[in-house]
C-alpha positions in Angstrom: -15.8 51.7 -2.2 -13.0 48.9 -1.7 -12.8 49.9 1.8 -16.1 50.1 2.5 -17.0 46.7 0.8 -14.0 44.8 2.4 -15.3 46.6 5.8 -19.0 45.2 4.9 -18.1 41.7 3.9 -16.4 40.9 7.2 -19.0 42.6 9.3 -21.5 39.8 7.5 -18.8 37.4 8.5 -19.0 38.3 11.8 -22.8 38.2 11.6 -23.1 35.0 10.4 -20.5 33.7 12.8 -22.4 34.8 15.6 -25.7 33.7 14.6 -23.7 30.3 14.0 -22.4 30.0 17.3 -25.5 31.1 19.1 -27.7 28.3 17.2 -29.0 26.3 19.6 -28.3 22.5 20.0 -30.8 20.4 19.3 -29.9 17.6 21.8 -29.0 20.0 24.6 -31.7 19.1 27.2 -33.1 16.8 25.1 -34.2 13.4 26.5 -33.1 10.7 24.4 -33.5 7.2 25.1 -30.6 4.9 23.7 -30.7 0.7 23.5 -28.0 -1.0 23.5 -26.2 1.5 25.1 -23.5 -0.6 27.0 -21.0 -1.4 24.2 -20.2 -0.3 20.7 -21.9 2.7 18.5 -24.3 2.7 21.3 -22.1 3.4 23.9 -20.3 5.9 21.8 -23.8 7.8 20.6 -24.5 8.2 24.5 -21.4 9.7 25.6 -21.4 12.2 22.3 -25.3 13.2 23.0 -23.9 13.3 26.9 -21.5 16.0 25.9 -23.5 17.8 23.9 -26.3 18.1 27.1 -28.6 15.6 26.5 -30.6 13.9 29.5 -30.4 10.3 28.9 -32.7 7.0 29.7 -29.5 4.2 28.4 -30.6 0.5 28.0 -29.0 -2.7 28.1 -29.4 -6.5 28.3 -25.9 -6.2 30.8 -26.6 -3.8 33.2 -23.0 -3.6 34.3 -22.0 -2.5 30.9 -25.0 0.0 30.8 -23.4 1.5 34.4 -20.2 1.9 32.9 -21.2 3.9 29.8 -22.7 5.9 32.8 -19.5 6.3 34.7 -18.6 7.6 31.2 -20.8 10.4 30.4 -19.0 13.6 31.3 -22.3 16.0 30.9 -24.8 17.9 32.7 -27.4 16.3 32.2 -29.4 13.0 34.6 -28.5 9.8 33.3 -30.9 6.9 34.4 -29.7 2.8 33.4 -31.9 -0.2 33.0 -31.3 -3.4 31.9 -33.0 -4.5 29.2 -33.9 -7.4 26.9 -35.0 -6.0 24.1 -36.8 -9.0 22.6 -39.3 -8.4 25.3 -42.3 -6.2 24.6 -43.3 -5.7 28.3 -39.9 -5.0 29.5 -39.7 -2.2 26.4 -43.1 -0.6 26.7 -42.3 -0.5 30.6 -38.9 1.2 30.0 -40.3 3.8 27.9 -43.0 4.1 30.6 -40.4 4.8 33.3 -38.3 6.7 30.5 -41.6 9.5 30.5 -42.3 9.3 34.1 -38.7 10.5 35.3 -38.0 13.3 32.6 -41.4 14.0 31.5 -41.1 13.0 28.1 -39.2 11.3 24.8 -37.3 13.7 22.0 -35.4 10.7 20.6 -35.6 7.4 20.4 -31.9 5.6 19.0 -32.1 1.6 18.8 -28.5 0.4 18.5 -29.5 -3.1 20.1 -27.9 -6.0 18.1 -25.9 -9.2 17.7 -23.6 -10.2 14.8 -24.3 -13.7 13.3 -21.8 -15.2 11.2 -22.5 -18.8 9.9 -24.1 -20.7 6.2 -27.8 -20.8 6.3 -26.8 -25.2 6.2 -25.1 -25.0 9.5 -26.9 -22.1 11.4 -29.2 -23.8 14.1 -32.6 -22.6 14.1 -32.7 -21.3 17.7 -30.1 -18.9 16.4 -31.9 -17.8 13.0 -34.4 -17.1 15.3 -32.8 -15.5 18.2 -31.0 -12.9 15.6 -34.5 -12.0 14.3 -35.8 -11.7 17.7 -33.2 -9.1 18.7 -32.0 -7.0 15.6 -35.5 -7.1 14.0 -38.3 -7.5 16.8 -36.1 -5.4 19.0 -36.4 -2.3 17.0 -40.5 -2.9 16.3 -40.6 -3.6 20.2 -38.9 -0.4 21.0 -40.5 2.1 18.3 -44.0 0.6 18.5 -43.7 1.6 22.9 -41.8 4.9 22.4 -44.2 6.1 19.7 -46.8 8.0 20.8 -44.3 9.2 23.8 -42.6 10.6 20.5 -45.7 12.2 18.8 -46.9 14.0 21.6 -43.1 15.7 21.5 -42.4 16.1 18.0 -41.1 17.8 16.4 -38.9 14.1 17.9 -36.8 12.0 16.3 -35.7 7.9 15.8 -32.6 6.9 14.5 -32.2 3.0 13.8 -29.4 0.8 13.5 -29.6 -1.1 10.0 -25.9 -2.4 8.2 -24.4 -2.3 5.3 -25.5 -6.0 5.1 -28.9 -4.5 4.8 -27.9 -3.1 1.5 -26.2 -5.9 0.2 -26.1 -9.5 1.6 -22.7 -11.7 1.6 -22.1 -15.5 1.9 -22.3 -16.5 5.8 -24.3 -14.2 7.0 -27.7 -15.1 6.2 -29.1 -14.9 9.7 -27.8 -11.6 10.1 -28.5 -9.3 6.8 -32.7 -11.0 6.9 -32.4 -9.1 9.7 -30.8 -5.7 9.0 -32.8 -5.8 5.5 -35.5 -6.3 7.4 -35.1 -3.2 9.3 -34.0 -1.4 6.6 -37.7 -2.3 5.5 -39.7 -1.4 8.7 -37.6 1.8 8.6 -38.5 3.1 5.2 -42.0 2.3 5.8 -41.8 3.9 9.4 -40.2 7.3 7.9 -43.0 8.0 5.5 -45.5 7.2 8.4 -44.4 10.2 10.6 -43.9 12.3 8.1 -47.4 14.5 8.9 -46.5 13.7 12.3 -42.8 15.4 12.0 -41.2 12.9 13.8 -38.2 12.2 11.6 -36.8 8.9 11.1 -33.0 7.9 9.7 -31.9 4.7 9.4 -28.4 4.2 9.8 -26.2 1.5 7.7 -22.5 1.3 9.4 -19.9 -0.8 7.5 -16.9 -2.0 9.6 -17.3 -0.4 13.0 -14.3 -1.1 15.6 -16.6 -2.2 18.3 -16.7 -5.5 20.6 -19.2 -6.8 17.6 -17.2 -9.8 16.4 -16.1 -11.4 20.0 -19.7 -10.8 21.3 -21.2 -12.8 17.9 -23.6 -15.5 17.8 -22.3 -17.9 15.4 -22.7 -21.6 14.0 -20.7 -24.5 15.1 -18.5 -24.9 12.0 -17.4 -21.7 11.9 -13.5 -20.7 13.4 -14.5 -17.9 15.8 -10.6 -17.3 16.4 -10.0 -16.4 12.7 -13.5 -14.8 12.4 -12.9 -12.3 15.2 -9.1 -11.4 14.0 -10.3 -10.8 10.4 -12.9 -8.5 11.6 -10.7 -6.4 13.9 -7.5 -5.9 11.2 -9.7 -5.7 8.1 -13.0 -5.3 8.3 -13.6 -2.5 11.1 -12.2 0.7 9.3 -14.1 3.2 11.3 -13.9 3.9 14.9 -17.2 3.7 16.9 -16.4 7.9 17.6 -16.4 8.4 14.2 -19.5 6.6 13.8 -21.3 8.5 16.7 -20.4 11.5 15.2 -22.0 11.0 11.8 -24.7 9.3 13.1 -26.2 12.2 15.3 -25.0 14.7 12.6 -27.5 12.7 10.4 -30.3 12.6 13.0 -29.5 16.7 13.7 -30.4 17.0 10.0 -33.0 14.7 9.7 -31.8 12.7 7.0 -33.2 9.4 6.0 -30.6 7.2 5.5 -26.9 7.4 7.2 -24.0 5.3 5.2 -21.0 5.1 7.9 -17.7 4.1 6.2 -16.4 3.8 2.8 -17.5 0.1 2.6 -21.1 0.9 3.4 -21.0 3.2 0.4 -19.5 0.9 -1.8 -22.3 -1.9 -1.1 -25.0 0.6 -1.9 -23.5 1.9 -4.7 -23.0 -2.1 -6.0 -26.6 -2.7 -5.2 -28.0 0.0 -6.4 -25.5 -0.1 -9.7 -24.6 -4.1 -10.3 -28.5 -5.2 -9.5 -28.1 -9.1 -8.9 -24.4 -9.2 -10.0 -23.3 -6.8 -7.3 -21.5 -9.5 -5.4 -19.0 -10.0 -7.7 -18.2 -6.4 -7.4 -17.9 -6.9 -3.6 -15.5 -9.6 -3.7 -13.5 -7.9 -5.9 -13.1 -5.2 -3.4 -12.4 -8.1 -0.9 -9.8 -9.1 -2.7 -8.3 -5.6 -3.1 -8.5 -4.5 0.3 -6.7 -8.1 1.4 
């Protein structure tokens, strides 16, 4: 009976292995369409869903960038780049258009369009306030609101959004900023309970530290000391590389979960937030001070 039993539990091994290996990829041959797909988590979600056989409609407001993360992508499937603005609604709803008419439809929608804002709410200018809404907020109601029903008629489809771990938990100087990750954090919530009878699944994503071009690309207010600002976001903020952040952010998206933390700071902000209530910035600049 040993014999047999040891015989029978690797031959369910072996079943299970193959099964395993023989599940299909979701995003093989899938069409997904990508924003902000010329630098940072974007550029690194478009190469990973290249490998994995994805056909891919990539968007950027600098179309040079956006042709290099084509140059990039090492798989079989047609990549197609447009620049993009995404704080226009016309230019959106007529890249999704073009997005349908050259593959023949959307699976996935992932909006990683955004710009960092670092400055007090005294010494921000309004035109920035207002610009960082337009892009990180109006951006991602732009580019849902004209890949939508492109998404419906496909489901089961997914959209993944780009939030922040300053949309969990806001810190000093960056007002302009977490208003606007909170507020997508808002939109996405909302969004995701929406499609559920629709099964188009929806995960917001909150990244902590990513090491991306974020910092040197930053809007930010005259007062502050870009210099020192960039350097202490490359050597002790950004803990996670922008593979790493790929990774679990399609992972997430394969799964269809709701909410994606990336790093070990973005956990710690939502478990402050969610633990500390009001106080939970006190918790966070104790780790500050830790970490330093």
């Amino acid at each position: 009976m040993g014999v047999r039993g040891g015989v029978g539990k690797k031959l369910r091994g072996l079943t299970r292995g193959v099964l395993h290996n023989s599940r299909r990829d979701p995003f093989a041959g899938a069409v997904v369409a990508v924003t902000g797909a010329g630098s940072g988590i974007g550029r690194q979600v478009a190469l990973e869903l290249s490998r994995r056989g994805a056909k891919l409609a990539l968007a950027d407001i600098d179309s040079t960038a956006a042709d290099e993360t084509r140059r990039l992508c090492s798989g079989p499937g047609e990549v197609e780049v447009s620049r993009l603005d995404v704080r226009d609604r016309s230019a959106v709803e007529a890249f999704a258009a073009a997005t349908v008419a050259r593959f023949g439809r959307a699976d996935m929608l992932v909006t990683a369009a955004g710009v960092l804002h670092v400055g007090s709410v005294e010494s921000t200018p309004a035109d920035q306030f207002a610009t960082v809404m337009d892009i990180n907020f109006w951006g991602v109601v732009h580019s849902v609101s004209a890949f939508l029903p492109h998404l419906r008629s496909a489901a089961p489809s997914r959209i993944v959004v780009l939030s922040s771990a300053l949309g969990l938990a806001g810190v000093a100087d960056h007002a302009p900023y977490a208003a606007s990750k909170f507020a997508v954090r808002g939109f996405a919530e909302s969004l995701r309970l929406e499609l559920l009878p629709a099964r188009v699944s929806v995960t917001a994503v909150y990244p902590g530290g990513v090491h991306t071009s974020i910092a040197r690309s930053a809007l930010h207010a005259p007062d502050v000391d870009l210099p020192d600002m960039i350097d202490r976001f490359e050597h002790h903020v950004a803990r996670t590389t922008a593979p790493a952040a790929a990774q679990a952010i399609l992972t997430g998206a394969e799964r269809r979960r709701p909410r994606v933390l990336i790093g070990a700071d973005a956990v710690f902000a939502d478990v402050a937030a969610r633990t500390a209530g009001p106080q939970y910035h006190r918790l966070i600049r104790l780790a500050s001070v830790l970490a330093d």
